[in-house]
C-alpha positions in Angstrom: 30.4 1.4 1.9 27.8 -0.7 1.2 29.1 -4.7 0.7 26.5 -5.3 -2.4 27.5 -9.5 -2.4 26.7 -9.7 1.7 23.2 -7.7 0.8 22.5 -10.0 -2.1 23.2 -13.4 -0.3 20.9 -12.0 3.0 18.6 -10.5 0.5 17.9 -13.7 -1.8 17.7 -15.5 1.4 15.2 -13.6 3.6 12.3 -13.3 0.3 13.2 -16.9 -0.2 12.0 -17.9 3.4 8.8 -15.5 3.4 7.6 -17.1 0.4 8.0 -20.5 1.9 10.1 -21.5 -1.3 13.1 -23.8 -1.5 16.3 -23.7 -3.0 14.6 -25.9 -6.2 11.8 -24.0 -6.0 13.7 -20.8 -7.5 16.0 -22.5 -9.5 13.4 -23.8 -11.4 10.9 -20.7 -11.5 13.8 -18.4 -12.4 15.0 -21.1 -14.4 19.0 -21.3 -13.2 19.9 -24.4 -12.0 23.2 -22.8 -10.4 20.5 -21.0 -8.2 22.0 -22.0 -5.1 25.7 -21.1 -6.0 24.2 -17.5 -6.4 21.9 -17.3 -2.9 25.5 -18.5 -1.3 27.6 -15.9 -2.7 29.8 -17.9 -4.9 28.4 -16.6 -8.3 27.0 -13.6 -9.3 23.7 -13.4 -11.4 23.2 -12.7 -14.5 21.0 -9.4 -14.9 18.3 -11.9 -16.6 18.4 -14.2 -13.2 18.1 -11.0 -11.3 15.3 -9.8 -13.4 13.4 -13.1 -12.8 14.1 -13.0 -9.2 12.4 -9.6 -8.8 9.5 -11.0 -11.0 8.7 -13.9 -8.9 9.2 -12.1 -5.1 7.2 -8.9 -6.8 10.2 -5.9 -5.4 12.3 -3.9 -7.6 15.5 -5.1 -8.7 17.7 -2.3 -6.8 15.9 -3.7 -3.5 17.5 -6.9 -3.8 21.1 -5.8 -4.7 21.7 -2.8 -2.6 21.1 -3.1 0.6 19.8 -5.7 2.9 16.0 -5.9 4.0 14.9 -5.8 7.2 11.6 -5.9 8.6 11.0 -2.0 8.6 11.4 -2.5 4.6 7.9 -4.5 4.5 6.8 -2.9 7.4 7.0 0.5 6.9 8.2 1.7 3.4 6.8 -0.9 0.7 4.5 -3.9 1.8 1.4 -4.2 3.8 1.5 -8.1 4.8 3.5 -10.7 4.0 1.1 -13.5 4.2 1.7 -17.1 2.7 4.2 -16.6 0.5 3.3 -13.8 -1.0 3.9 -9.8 -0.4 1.0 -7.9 -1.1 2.0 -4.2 -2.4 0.6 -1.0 -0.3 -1.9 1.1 -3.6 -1.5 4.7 -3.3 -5.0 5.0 -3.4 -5.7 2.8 -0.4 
C-alpha cells in the first residue's frame, strides 16, 4: 500500500528544491501561510492548496499525492530538463 502522507511530504519537498524556492517562497505563491506545516506532514492541504501547488511546479495533481517522484519521473516519463527552477514539459509533437 502506497503511504500517500510519506509521498506528499517527499513530493512537496523534492519540486520545492528543483525550483530553487523556499519555504516562504510557496507559502506566499500558493498563498497558505501554514505552507510549511503541510511540506512537514503535520497538515493536510486543502484541495485549493493542492491545486495551486500543481499550478506553480507545472505536474498534475495526482503526481504530487500518489506516489513519490524520483528521477526516472522527469527523466523518462514527463519532463525533458529541469533547468533553473523550472521543468520544461516533453510536446508530443517534438
Amino acid at each position: 500500500m502506497i503511504d500517500i502522507k510519506n509521498a506528499l511530504k517527499h513530493n512537496l519537498r523534492i519540486l520545492r528544491e528543483i525550483f530553487d524556492l523556499s519555504v516562504e517562497d510557496v507559502a506566499q505563491k500558493i498563498g497558505a501561510a501554514d505552507y510549511a506545516e503541510i511540506e512537514k506532514g503535520e497538515k493536510e492541504p486543502s484541495v485549493l492548496e493542492l491545486l495551486a501547488l500543481a499550478d506553480l511546479y507545472n505536474i498534475d495533481m495526482d503526481k504530487i499525492v500518489r506516489r513519490p517522484l524520483t528521477n526516472f519521473f522527469f527523466r523518462d516519463a514527463h519532463y525533458d530538463c529541469i533547468d533553473k527552477g523550472r521543468i520544461s514539459t516533453r510536446h508530443e509533437n517534438d
